[in-house]
C-alpha positions as CSV (number, residue, x, y, z in Angstrom):
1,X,98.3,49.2,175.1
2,X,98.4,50.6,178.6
3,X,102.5,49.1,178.9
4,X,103.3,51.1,175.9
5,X,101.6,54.2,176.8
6,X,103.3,54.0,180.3
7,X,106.7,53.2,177.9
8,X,106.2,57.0,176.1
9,X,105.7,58.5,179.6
10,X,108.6,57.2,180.9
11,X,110.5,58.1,178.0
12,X,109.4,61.7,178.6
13,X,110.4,61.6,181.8
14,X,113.9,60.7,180.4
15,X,114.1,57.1,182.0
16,X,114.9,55.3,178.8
17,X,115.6,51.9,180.8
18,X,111.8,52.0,182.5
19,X,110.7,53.4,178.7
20,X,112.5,50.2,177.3
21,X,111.6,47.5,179.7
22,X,107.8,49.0,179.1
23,X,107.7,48.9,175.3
24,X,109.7,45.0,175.8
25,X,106.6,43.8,178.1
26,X,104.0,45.2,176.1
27,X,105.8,43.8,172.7
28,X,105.7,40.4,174.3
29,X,102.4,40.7,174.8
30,X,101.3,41.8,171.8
31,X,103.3,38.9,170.1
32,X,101.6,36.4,172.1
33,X,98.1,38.1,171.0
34,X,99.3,37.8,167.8
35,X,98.7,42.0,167.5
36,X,101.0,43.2,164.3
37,X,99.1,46.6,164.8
38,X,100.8,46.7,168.6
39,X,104.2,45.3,167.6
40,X,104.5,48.1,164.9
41,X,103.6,50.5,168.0
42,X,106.3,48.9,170.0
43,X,108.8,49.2,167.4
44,X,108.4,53.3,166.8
45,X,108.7,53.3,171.0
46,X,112.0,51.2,170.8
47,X,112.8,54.1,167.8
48,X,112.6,57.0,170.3
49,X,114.5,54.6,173.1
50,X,117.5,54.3,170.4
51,X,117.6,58.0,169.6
52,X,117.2,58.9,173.5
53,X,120.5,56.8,173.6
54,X,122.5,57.8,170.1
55,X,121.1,54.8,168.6
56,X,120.3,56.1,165.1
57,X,120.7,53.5,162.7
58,X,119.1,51.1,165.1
59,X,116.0,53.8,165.4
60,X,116.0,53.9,162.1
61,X,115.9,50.2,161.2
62,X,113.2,49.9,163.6
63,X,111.0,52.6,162.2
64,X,111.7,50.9,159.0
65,X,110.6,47.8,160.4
66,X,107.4,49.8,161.7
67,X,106.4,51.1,158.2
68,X,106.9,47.5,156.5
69,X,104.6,45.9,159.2
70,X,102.0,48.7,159.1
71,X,101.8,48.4,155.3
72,X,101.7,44.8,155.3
73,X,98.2,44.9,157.1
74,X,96.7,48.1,156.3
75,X,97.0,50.1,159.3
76,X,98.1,53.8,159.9
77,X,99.7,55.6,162.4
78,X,97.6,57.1,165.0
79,X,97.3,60.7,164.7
80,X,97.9,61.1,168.6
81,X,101.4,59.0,167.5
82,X,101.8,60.9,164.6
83,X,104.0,63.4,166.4
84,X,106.4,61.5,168.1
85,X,107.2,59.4,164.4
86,X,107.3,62.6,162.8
87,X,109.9,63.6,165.7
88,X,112.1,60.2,165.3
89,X,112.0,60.6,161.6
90,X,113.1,64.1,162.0
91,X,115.9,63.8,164.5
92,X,117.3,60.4,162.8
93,X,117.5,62.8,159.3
94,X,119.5,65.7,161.2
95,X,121.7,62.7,162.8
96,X,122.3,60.6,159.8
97,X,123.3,61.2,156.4
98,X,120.8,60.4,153.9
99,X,122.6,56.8,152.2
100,X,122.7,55.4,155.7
101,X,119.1,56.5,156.3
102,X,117.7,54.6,152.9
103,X,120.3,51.3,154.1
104,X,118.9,51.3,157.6
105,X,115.4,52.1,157.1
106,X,115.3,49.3,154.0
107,X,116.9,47.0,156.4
108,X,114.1,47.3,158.6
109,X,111.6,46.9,156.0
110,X,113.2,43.5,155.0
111,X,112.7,42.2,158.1
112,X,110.2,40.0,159.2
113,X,107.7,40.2,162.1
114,X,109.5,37.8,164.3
115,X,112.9,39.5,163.6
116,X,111.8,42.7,163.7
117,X,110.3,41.7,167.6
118,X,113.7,39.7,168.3
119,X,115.7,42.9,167.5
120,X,114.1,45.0,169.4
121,X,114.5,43.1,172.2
122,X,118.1,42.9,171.9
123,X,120.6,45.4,173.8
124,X,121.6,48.3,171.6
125,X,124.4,46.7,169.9
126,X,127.0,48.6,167.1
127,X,125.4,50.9,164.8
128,X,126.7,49.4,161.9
129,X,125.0,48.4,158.8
């Protein structure tokens, strides 16, 4: 938990590269504990690290991705993350029109816990769907 918290506060300290390497550690621990709660965590940080970079469809599929695992086992978003999601969701709507939103963000819902994880931790690639 204390890896991704130190991944927001880089991120609002606008070093996305400490933000990402932050949110990767703490997603490979969490996979190793087994944590879906913390993965889904990870995945709305890696959301803000895609839009901090132009990455919308990738911050949107990982949001998606974040919902879909969240749902699965009955968790909520924190209300003390509840802003920055609200903030992703917003900017990735102003950035994206709204058929490549519902693509991306059901994209990310399909997606398994162990893909979802392995994308993440792949470099930014082509914003294509």
């Amino acid at each position: 938990m204390t890896l991704h918290n130190l991944g927001y506060i880089a991120y609002h300290r606008n070093d996305q590269q400490q933000a990402a390497a932050l949110f990767k550690e703490s997603l490979v621990l969490f996979d190793r504990l087994e944590d879906q709660e913390g993965i889904a965590w990870c995945l709305e940080g890696f959301a803000a690290v895609a839009i901090a970079g132009g990455h919308f469809v990738r911050a949107t599929r990982h949001l998606g991705a974040a919902e879909a695992l969240r749902d699965a086992i009955g968790a909520s978003i924190w209300p003390a993350d509840q802003v920055e999601h609200d903030r992703a969701v917003a900017i990735v709507h102003t950035k994206l029109e709204r058929h490549l939103i519902e693509r991306a963000w059901a994209a990310g819902r399909e997606m398994t816990v162990e893909q979802a994880a392995r994308y993440a931790l792949e470099a930014p690639a082509t914003e294509e769907l």
